[in-house]
N, C-alpha and C positions, 0 to 999 in steps of 0.2 A: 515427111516432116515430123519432127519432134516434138510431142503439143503435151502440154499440161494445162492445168486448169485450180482459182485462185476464186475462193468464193468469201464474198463479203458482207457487211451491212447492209442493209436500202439506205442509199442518199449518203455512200461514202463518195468524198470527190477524189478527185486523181488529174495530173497531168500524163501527155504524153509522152511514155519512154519507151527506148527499144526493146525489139522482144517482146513485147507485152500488145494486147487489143483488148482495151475496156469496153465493155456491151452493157447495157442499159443499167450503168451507173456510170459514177464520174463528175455529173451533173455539168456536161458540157458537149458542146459537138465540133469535134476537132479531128485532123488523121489521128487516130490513136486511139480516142474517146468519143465512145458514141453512144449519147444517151437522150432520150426525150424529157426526162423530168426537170428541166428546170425553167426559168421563165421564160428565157430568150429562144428556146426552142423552137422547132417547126411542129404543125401539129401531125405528124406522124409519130411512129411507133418506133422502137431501133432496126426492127425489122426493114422495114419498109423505109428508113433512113439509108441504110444499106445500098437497098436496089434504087432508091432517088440519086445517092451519091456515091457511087462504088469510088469515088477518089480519096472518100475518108480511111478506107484500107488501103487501096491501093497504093496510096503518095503515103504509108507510112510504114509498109510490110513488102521490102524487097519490092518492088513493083516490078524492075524489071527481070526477075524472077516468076513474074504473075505469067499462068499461064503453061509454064513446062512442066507441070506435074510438081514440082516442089521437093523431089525428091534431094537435093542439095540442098537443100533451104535450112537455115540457121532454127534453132529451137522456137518455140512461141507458145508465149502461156495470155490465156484467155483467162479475164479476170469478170466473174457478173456476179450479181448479190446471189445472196444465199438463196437455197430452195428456190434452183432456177425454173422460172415457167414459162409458157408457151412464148413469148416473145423473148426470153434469153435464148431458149433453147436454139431456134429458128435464127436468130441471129448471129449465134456461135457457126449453125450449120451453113448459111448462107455466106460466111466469111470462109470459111473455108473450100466452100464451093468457088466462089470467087475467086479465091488465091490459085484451086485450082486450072479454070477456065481464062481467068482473067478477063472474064465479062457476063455481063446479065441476060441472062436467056428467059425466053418468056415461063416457063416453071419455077424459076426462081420469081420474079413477078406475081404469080398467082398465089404463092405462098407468101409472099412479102403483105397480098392488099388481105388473105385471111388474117397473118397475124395481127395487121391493124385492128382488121374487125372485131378480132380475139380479145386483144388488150384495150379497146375503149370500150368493153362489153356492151357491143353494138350489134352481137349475132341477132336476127331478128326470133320475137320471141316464136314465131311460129314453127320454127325450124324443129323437126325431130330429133331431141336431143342425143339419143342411141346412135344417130347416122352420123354424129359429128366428130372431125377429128380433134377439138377441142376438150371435148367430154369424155372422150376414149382413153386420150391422154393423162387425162385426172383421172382416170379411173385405176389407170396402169399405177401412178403414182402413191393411191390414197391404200391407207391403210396398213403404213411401213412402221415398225416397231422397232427398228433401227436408230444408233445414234446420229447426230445433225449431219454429221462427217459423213458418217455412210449412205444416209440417205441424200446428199449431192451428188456424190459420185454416182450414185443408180442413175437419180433424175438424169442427169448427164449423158450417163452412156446408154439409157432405156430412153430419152427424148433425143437425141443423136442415131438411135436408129431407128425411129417413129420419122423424122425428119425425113433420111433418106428414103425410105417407103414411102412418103406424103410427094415426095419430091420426086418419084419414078410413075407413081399414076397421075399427079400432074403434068409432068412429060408426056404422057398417053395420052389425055387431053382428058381423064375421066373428071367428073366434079366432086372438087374437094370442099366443100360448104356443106353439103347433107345428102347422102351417100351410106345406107346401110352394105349395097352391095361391092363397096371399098374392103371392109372387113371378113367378106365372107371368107371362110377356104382358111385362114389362118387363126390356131386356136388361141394364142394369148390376145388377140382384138377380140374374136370372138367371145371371150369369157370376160372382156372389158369391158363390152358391150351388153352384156347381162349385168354386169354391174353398174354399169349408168340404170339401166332400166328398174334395178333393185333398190337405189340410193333413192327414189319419192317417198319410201318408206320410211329412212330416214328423214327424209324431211317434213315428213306429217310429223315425227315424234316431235324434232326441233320445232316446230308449229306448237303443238301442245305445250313445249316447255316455254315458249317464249311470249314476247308481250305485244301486243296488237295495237298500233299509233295510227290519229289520227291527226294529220298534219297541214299548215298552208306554209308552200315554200314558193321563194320567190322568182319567176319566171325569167326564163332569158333574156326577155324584150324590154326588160327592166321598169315596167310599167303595171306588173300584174302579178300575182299570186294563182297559185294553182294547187287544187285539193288532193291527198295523195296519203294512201293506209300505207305505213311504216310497218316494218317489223322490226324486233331486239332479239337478241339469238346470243346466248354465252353457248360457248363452248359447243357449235354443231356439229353432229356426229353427219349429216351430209356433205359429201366434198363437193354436191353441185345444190347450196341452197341459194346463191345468189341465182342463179336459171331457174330450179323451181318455183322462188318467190317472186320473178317476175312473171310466173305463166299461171302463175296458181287465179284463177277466175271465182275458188267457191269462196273462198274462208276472207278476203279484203271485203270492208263495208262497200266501197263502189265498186267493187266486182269488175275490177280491173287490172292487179296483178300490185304486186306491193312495190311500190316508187321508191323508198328509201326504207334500204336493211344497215341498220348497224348490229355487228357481231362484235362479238365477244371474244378473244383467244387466250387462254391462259389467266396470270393473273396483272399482267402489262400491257396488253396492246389491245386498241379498238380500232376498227374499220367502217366506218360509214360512207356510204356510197348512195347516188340516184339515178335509176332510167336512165341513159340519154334520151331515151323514146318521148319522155317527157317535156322534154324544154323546160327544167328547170336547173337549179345548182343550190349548191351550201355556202356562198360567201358569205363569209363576215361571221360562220359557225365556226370559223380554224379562229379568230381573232376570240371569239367570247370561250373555249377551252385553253387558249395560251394564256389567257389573264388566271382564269381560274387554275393555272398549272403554275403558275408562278406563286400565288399564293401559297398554296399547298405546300411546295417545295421551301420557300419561304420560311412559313410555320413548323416545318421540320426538319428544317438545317440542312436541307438538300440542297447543291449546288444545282445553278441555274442550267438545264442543257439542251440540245436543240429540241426546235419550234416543233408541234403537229403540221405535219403537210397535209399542207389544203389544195391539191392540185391547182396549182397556181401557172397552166402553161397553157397554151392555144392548143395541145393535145385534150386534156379534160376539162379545160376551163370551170374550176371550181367544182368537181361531180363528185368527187372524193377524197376523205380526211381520212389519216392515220395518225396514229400515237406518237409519240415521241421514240427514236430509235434506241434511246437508252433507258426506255419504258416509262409508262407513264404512273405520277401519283396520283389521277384521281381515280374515283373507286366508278363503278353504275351509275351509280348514282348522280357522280356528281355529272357525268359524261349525260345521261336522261334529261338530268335537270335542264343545262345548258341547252340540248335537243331542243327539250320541250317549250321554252324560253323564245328560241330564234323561228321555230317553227309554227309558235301561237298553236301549241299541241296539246292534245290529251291522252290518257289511255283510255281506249274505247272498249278492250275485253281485255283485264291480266288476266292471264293463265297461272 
């Protein structure tokens, strides 16, 4: 089969056309388009969308082709946002496996319920982070000096062969959750795997550079508030500071691993994020940044453009806010302020 591959914004939509399989964008779930972000979604992952409904490929890619190797099979270009990660990647690999076999085998399954685990960053924190194929992955990834363009295509063809590797020892029945002895014997895991264990380094510095919050957000149960040390982080030279901040036990005041990290990337985009461990979310923090983003915009003649996603689906239900895709005008500050505001917050140590 003929495959290219078509990389986009987060939160570009798309209908269904031939030739083409959209993977976690589109903002819809349809044969064609398969994506978890939107509201009507299930709360799975695209991954694990896949192996729930393999008729979303199937009834839209040659179906009755599914299954003889595909070798006659008309072109097909796979379209997923840019800087694809662990659930695009897995989900590109599982449609193709798919198209191959023309059905879902239980190693497809196993990697289908990781990459949920992956994408609602629900791995448990105890887990060793060096054995994980999550963190090995990033590690393969980080630290590319490359343009945007090139650095897709790696991810792409460097998590496409991660996959099928992940995908032959889950065949074996070995476990792929935390597992140093997965990577043994092969030197680029191997050197990946020193690199996760080296990246805590980085994240003590991001620690010293960043600012220490101390916060009450509001609980699941919609009846309660729950206390919880924040961290603010521009520009972290760790590619796994969301994992060390939530297992960090010394440096949070309740010595319990830091609940809600908002990062920093560049001079346009924020990411704030909470625990699920916690049973809390950020509603109604996406509503108090879109007012104060309209202002801003407003006051400097910017045209109005889309909203911050407030993961607004049965997949994250409220756990996680990003910027606007066309970047956002407000500064730290005004992004702290608003934090500080919805979460009755302080800072309890700047750095």
């Amino acid at each position: 089969m003929d495959i290219s591959f078509k990389f986009v914004n987060y939160g570009a939509r798309f209908e269904p056309a031939p030739g083409t399989i959209v993977l976690d964008v589109g903002m819809k779930t349809v044969p064609g388009v398969i994506d978890h972000h939107h509201p009507d979604a299930e709360p799975e992952c695209t991954t694990s969308l896949i192996v729930k409904h393999p008729r979303l490929v199937l009834d839209h890619v040659r179906p009755s082709k599914a299954g003889t190797g595909g070798a006659d099979a008309p072109p097909l270009t796979f379209i997923t946002h840019r800087l694809p990660d662990f659930d695009a990647l897995a989900s590109i690999f599982l449609t193709l496996k798919l198209l191959e076999t023309g059905r879902v085998d239980p190693a497809m399954e196993r990697i289908a319920a990781y990459a949920k685990m992956v994408d609602s960053a629900a791995l448990p924190n105890s887990l060793d982070l060096a054995a994980t194929p999550y963190a090995v992955l990033r590690a393969l990834f980080s630290g590319s000096k490359k343009s945007e363009d090139e650095i897709n295509r790696q991810r792409t063809d460097e998590g496409l062969r991660f996959m099928r590797f992940l995908y032959a020892r889950a065949a074996e029945g070995d476990d792929i959750i935390e597992n140093r002895k997965l990577f043994a014997g092969i030197d680029r895991y191997e050197r990946a795997v020193h690199k996760v264990e080296g990246d805590y380094s980085s994240y003590l510095a991001d620690l010293d550079r960043g600012r220490i919050l101390r916060l009450r957000l509001p609980a699941v149960d919609g009846r309660s508030v729950v206390d919880v040390d924040g961290l603010a982080v521009a520009n972290p030279r760790s590619f796994l500071l969301k994992e060390w901040a939530r297992r960090d036990r010394e440096h949070p005041s309740l010595g319990r691993g830091f609940g809600l990290l908002m990062t920093k990337f560049g001079e346009g985009r924020f990411i704030l994020g909470v625990d699920p461990d916690r049973g809390i979310h950020l509603k109604g923090l996406g509503s108090r940044l879109n007012l104060k983003e309209l202002e801003k915009r407003t006051a400097a003649g910017r045209p109005a453009g889309p909203p911050w996603y407030e993961g607004d689906n049965a997949f994250f239900e409220y756990r996680i806010i990003d910027s606007p895709q066309d970047g956002t005008s407000l500064t730290t500050a005004d992004v702290l302020e608003s934090l500080l505001a919805f979460g009755d917050a302080r800072i309890i140590e700047p750095r």
